[in-house]
Structures are given as structure tokens and as C-alpha cells.
C-alpha positions in Angstrom: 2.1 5.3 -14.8 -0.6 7.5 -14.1 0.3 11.3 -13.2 -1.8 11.9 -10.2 0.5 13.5 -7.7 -0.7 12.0 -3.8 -2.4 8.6 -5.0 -1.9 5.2 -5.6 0.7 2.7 -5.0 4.9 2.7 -4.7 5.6 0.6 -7.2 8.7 -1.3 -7.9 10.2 -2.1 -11.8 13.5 -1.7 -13.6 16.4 1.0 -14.7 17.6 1.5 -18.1 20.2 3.4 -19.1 19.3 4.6 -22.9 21.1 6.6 -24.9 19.3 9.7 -27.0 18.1 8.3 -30.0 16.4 5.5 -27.9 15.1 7.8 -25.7 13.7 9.6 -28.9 12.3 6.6 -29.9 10.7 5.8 -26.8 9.1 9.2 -27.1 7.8 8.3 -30.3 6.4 4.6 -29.3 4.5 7.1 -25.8 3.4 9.2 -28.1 4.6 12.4 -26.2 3.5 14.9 -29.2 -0.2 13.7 -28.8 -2.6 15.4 -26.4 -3.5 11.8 -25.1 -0.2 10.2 -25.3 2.2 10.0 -22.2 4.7 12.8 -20.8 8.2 12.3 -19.8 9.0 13.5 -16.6 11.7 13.5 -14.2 11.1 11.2 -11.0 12.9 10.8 -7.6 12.8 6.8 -7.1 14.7 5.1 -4.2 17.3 2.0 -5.5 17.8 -0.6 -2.6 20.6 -2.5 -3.2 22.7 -4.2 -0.4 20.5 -3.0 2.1 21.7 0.5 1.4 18.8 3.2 0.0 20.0 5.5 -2.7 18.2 8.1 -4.6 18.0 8.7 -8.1 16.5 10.6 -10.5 15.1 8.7 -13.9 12.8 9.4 -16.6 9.2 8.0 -16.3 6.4 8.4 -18.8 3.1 9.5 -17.2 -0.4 9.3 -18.4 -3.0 12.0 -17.3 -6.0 10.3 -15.9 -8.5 11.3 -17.7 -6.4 9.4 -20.3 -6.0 6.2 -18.5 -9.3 4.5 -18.9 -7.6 2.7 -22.1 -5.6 0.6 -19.9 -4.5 -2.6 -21.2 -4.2 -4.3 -17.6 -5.3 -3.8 -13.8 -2.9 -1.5 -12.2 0.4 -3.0 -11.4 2.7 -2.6 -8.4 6.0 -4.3 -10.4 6.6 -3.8 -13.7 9.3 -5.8 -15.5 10.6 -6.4 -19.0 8.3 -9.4 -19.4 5.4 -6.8 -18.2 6.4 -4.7 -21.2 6.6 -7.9 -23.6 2.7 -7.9 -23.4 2.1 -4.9 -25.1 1.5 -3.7 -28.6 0.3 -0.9 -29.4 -1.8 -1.8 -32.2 -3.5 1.0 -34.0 -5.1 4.1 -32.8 -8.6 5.5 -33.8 
């Protein structure tokens, strides 16, 4: 996701529960140390299930956009495990 506060899309995707070294490596694979990589962040997101709305609050990794122009598809408004499948990182210059 993009970290631009007031544009864009809702979007709808999956939640994982990970546990820390997972989230550590996730962190590694967004590259969180970098200046260009991704920053994890705390989100609100809404879960409907049963017709009942619940809040929750979730990790998301967010991209500055002056960082985004190396996108590796158009923008998305699901995103799902098979979404996620597509990518490789490959190598960075």
C-alpha cells in the first residue's frame, strides 16, 4: 500500500496472525531499514463477518509515494495470497 493519508481506494485482502520472528522476517523481505523500502504501521481496518462490522487494528506495510513508481502491478483493490504468489523480489540495484 501506498502511504498517502486521504487518497485512493478501500481495499479489501486478508489477516494473518504471525508470530515475532515472522514478523521480523517480513520486515526483512519489506525492507523496513532501507530509506526506500516499506514502513510498518498500525492500521484501523473494518472485518465484516456475519453481517456484523468489527474494528481492528493490524500491521500494514506502507510505501511513500515518491517510492511507488516501481510497482510491479496496476493498483489493486483486493489483495490475496495468490496476489502475493506473483511476486519476487528479485534483485535490487
Amino acid at each position: 500500500m501506498i502511504n498517502a493519508p486521504g487518497e485512493g481506494d478501500h481495499i479489501e485482502g486478508e489477516l494473518y496472525e504471525v508470530d515475532d520472528d515472522c514478523l521480523k522476517r517480513l520486515d526483512a523481505l519489506e525492507r523496513i531499514k532501507k530509506p526506500d523500502g516499506y514502513r510498518r504501521l498500525r492500521i484501523n481496518l473494518i472485518s465484516v463477518e456475519k453481517h456484523n462490522a468489527v474494528v481492528l487494528e493490524a500491521h500494514a506495510y506502507l510505501i511513500a509515494p515518491k517510492f511507488a513508481n516501481d510497482r510491479r502491478s496496476d493498483y489493486l483493490k483486493t489483495y490475496r495470497l495468490e496476489d502475493a504468489k506473483k511476486y519476487n523480489p528479485g534483485k535490487k540495484k
